[in-house]
C-alpha positions as CSV (number, residue, x, y, z in Angstrom):
1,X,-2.3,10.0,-13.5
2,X,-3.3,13.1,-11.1
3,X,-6.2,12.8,-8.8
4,X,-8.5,15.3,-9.3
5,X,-10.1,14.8,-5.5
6,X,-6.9,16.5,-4.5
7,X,-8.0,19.9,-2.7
8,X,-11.9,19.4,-2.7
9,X,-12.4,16.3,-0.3
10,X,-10.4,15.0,2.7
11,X,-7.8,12.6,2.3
12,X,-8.5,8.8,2.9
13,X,-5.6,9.2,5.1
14,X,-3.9,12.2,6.6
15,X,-0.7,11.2,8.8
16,X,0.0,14.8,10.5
17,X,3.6,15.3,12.6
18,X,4.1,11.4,13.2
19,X,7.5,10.3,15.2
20,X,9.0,7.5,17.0
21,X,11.7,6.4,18.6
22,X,13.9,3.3,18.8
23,X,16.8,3.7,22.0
24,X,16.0,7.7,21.9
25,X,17.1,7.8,18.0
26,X,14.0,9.1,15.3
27,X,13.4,6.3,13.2
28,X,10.3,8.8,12.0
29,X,10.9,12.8,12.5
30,X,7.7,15.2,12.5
31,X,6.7,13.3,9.3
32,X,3.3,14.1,7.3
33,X,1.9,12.5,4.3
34,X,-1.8,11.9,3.1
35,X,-3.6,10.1,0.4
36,X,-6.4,10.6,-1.4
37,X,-9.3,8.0,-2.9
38,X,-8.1,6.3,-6.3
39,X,-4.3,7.7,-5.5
40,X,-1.1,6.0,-5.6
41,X,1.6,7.5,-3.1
42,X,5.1,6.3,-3.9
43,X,7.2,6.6,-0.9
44,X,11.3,6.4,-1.8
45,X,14.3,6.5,0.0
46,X,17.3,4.8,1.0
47,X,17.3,1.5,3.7
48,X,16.5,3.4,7.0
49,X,14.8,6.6,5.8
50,X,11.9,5.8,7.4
51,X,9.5,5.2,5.2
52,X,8.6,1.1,6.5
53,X,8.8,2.4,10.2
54,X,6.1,5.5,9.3
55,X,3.5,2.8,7.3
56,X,4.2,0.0,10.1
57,X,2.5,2.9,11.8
58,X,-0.4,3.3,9.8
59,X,-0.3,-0.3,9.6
60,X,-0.9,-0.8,13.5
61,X,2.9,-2.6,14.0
62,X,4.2,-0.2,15.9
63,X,3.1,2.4,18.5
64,X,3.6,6.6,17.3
65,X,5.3,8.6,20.4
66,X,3.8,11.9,18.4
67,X,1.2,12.6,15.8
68,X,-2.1,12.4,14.3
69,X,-3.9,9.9,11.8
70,X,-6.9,11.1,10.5
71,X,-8.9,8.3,7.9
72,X,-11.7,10.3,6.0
73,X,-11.4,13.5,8.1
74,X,-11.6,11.7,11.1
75,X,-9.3,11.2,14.2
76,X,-8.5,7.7,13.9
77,X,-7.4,5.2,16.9
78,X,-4.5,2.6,15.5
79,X,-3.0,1.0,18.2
80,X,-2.3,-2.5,16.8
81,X,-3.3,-4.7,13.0
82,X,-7.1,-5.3,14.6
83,X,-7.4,-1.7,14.7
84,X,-5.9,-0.3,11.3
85,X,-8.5,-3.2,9.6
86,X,-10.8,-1.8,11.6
87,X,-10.1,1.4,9.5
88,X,-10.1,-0.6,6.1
89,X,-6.4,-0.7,6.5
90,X,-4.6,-3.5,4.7
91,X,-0.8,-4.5,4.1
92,X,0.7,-6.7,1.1
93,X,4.0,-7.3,2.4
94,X,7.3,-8.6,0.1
95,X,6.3,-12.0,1.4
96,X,2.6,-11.8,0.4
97,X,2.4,-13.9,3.3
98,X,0.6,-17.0,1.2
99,X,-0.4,-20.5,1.9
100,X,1.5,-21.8,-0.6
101,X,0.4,-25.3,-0.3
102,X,-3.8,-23.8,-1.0
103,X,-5.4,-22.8,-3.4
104,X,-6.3,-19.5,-4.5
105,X,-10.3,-19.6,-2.8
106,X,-8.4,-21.0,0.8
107,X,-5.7,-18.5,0.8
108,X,-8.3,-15.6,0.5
109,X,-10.8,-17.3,3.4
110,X,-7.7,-18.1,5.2
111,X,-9.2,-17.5,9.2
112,X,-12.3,-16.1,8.1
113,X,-13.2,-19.6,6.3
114,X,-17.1,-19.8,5.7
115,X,-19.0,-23.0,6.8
116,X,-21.9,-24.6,6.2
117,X,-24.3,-25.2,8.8
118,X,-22.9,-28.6,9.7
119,X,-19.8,-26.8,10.6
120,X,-17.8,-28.1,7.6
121,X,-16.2,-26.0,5.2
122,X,-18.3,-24.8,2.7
123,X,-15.4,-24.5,-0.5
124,X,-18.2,-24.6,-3.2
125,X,-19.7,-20.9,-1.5
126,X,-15.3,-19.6,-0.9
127,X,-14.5,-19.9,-4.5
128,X,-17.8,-18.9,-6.1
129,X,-16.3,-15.5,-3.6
130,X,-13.2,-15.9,-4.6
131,X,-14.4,-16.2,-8.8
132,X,-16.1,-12.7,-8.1
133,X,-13.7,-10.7,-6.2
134,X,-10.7,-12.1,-9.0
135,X,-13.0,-11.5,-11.8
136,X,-13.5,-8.0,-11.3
137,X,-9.6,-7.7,-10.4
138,X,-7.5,-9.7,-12.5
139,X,-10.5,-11.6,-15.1
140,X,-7.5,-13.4,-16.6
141,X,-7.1,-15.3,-13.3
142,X,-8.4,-18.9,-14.0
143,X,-6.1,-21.2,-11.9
144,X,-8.7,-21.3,-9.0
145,X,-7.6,-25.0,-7.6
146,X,-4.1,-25.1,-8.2
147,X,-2.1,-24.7,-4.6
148,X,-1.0,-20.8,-4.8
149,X,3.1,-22.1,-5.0
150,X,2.9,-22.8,-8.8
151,X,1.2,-20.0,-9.8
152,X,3.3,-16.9,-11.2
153,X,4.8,-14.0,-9.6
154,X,2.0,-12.0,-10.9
155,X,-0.7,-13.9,-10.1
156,X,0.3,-14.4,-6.4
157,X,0.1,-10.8,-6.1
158,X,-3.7,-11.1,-7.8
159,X,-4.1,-13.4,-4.5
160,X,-2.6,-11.3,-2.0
161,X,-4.1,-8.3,-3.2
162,X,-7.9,-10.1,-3.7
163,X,-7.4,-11.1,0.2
164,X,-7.4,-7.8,1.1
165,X,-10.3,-6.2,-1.1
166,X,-12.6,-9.0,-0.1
167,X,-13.0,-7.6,3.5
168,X,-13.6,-4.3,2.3
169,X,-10.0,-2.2,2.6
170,X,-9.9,1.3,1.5
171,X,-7.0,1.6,2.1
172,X,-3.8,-0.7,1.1
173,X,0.2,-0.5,2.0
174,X,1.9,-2.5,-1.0
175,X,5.0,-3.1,0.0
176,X,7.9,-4.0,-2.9
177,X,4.8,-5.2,-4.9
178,X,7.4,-5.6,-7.9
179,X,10.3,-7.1,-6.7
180,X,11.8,-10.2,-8.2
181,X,9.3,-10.1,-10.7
182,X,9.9,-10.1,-14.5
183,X,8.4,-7.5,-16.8
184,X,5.5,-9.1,-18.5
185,X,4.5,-10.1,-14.0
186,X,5.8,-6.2,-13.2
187,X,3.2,-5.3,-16.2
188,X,0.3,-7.8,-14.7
189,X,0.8,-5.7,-11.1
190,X,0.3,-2.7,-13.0
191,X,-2.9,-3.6,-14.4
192,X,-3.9,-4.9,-11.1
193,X,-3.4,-1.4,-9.3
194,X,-5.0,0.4,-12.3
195,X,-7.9,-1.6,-11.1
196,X,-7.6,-0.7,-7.2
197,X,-7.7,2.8,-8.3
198,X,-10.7,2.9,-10.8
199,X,-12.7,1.2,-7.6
200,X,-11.1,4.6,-5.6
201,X,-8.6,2.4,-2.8
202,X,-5.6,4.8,-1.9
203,X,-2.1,2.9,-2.3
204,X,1.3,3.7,0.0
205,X,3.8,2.5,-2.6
206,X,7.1,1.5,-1.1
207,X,10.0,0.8,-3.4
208,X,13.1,1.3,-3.8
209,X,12.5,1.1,-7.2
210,X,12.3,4.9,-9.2
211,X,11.3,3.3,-12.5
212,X,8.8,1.1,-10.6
213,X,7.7,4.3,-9.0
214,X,7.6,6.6,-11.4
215,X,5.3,4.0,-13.5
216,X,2.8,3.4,-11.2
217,X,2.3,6.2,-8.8
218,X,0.7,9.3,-8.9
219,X,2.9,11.0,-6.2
220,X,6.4,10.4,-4.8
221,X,7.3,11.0,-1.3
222,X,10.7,11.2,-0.4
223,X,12.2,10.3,3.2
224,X,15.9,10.7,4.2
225,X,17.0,10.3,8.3
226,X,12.9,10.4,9.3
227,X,12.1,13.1,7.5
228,X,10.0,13.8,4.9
229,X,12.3,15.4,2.2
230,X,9.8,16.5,-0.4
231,X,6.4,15.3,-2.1
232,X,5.6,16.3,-5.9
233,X,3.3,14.6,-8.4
234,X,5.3,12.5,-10.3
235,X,4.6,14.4,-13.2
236,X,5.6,17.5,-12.5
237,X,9.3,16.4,-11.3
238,X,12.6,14.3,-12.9
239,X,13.7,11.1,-11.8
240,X,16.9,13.0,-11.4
241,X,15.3,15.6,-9.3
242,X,13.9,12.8,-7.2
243,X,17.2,11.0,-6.8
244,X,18.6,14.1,-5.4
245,X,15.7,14.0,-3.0
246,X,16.8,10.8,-2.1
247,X,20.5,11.0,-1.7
248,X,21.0,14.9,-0.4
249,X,17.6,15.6,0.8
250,X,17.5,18.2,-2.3
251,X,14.0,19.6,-2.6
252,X,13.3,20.7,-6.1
253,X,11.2,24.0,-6.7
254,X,8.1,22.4,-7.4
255,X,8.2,19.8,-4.7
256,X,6.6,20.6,-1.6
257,X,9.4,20.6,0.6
258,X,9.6,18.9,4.5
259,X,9.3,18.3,7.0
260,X,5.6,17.7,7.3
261,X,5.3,17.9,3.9
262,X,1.3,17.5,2.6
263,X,0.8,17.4,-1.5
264,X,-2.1,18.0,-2.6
């Protein structure tokens, strides 16, 4: 699972030296990671590594004191959500953030609902959307007008993640994408990100999850106290070598150690 754009192109996302500070501690230290087109980035480590704070930056949730975010070689400008959208940015949080009480169409229309010219909602011209965008996603998806609650683990992520394709992101931040999920729905998000990446969207993978991780992503990148520990393809390390990574900030050999760590 190795990107071969790795070295030859710009990175959909280069985060260069990124801090910040909560009551003058470093929730993020001098951290760097990028991401390339079709790539899945796995970032570990323990509760308060960093890792959420550094993507809520990315994400436009929080304000960097230090740092650079380039998207596409280019300086980028991310000072709130309206901006990193701007930038094709996208996040799927834990809660998937669903209207459980709509169907699949109204969820991913949800205030951006298209209307006919009477001002009414035009449902007929959302699902025949929503059909397309699921169909070349998750073509197994067929519960269009049940209310999103009784659908499966699985195929709430197909929702959440079908939202966020439909307005064009480039870019998404999965966030605990399989947690409380069973392994035949864990499988079903697998397929679904196999997907993303034949259509070339870069994914920040955060987990806690090494099996999770090691499954789906193409590269790990490991934070302990802010700091980028290492970043290694996930095939050229352990999951051992990683959990050292994550518990003693051990950088294995072929690990590209931090901080401002950049794999490529």
């Amino acid at each position: 699972m190795t990107n071969s754009n790795n070295g030859r192109e710009a990175p959909l996302v280069g985060m260069s030296d990124i801090s910040i500070a909560f009551g003058g501690i470093k929730a993020v230290d001098h951290a760097s990671v990028d991401l390339f087109p079709g790539e899945v980035v796995g970032l570990l480590g323990h509760n308060g590594a960093g890792k959420s704070t550094l993507i809520k930056i990315l994400s436009g949730a929080y304000p960097r004191d230090t740092g650079e975010i380039r998207i596409n070689g280019d300086v980028a400008h991310i000072a709130n959500p309206r901006d990193a959208k701007g930038y094709g940015i996208e996040t799927i949080y834990q809660t998937l953030a669903l209207a459980d009480n709509l169907d699949a169409a109204a969820n991913l229309f949800l205030g951006r609902e298209i209307r006919t010219r009477w001002g009414t909602l035009d449902d007929a011209a959302m699902e025949s959307e929503a059909r397309k965008v699921m169909g070349r996603l998750n073509p197994r998806f067929v519960k269009f007008k049940d209310p999103v609650k009784a659908l499966s683990g699985g195929q709430r992520q197909s929702v959440a993640i079908a939202r966020a394709i439909l307005f064009n992101a480039r870019i998404l931040i999965m966030d605990e994408p399989t947690a409380a999920l069973g392994p035949e729905e864990t499988a079903q998000v697998g397929e679904l990100i196999i997907q993303l990446k034949k259509d070339g969207i870069g994914i920040f993978l955060i987990s806690h999850d090494i099996e999770d991780v090691f499954e789906l992503a193409d590269r790990v990148a490991v934070m302990k106290n802010g700091r980028i520990v290492g970043s290694a393809k996930t095939n050229d390390v352990t999951k051992d070598e990683v959990l050292g990574m994550i518990i003693a900030g051990k950088c294995p050999e072929q690990a590209i150690a931090g901080p401002g760590a950049i794999a490529g």
